[in-house]
C-alpha positions as CSV (number, residue, x, y, z in Angstrom):
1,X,0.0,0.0,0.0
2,X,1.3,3.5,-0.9
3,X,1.3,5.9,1.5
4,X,-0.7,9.2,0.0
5,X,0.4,12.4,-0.9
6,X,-0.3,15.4,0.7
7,X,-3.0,16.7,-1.7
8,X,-4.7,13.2,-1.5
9,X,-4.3,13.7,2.7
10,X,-6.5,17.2,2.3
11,X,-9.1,15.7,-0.1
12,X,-9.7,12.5,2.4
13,X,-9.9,15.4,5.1
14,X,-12.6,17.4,3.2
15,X,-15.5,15.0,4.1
16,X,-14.4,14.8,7.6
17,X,-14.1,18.4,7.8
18,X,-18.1,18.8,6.6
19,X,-19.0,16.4,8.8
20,X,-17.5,17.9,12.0
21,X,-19.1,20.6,11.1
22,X,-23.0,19.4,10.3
23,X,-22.1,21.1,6.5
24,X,-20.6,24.3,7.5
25,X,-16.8,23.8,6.7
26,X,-15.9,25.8,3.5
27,X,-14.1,23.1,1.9
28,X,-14.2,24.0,-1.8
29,X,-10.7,25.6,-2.3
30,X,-9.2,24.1,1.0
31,X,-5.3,25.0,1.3
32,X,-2.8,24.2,3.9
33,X,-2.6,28.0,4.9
34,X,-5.9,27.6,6.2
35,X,-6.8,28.5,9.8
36,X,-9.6,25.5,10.7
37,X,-12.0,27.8,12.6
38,X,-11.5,31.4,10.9
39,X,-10.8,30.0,7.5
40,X,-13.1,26.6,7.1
41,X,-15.7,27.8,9.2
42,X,-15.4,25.4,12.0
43,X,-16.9,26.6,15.6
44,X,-14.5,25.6,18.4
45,X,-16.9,22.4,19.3
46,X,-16.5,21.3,16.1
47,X,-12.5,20.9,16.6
48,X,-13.8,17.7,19.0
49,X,-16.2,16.0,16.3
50,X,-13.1,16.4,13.9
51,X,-10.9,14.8,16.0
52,X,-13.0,11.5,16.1
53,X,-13.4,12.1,12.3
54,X,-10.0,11.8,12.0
55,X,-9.4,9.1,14.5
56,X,-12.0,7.1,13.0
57,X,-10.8,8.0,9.3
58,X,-7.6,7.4,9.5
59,X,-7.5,4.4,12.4
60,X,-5.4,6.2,15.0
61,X,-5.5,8.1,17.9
62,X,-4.9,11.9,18.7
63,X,-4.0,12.9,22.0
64,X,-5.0,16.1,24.2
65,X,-1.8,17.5,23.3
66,X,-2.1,16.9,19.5
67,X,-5.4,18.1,19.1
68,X,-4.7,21.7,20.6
69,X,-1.8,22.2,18.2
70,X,-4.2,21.5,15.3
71,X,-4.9,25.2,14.1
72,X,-4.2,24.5,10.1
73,X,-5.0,22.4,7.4
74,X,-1.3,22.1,7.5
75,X,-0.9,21.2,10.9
76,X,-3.5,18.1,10.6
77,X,-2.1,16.6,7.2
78,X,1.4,16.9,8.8
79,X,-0.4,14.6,11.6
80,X,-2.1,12.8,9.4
81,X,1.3,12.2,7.0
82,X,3.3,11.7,10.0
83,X,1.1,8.5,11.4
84,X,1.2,7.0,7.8
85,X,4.7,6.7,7.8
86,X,5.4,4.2,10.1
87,X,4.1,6.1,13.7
88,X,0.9,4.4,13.9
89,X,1.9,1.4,16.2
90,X,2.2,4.4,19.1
């Protein structure tokens, strides 16, 4: 299995991103610039939904500490890139 690029990472993140969001998130030009709450359109209690779409998603888990340093796209496909590259055993 290849591991996917980082464009494939945000387009596998859109769909979580709506649905964290009940169909809010702005996800039509998403880049990895963009600020998950001022940018996408997430409210703050979405950030929690998200991170069970992602742990679900992508089978892994995302501590405390990881999910208050996810602020960008860029921040949660460098998660996302960094599990699929050998951390998810942790």
């Amino acid at each position: 299995m290849t591991t996917p690029d980082r464009a494939q990472i945000i387009e596998q993140l859109k769909p979580a991103l709506v649905r964290a969001s009940n169909g809010r998130a702005k996800v039509d030009q998403v880049k990895e610039d963009a600020l998950i709450i001022e940018d996408i359109g997430l409210a703050s209690l979405d950030l929690l939904e998200l991170r069970f779409e992602l742990e679900e998603r992508w089978q892994t888990r995302i501590t405390d500490e990881e999910a208050i340093r996810l602020k960008t796209i860029r921040d949660v496909v460098d998660l996302i890139a960094q599990r699929l590259q050998g951390d998810r055993g942790q």
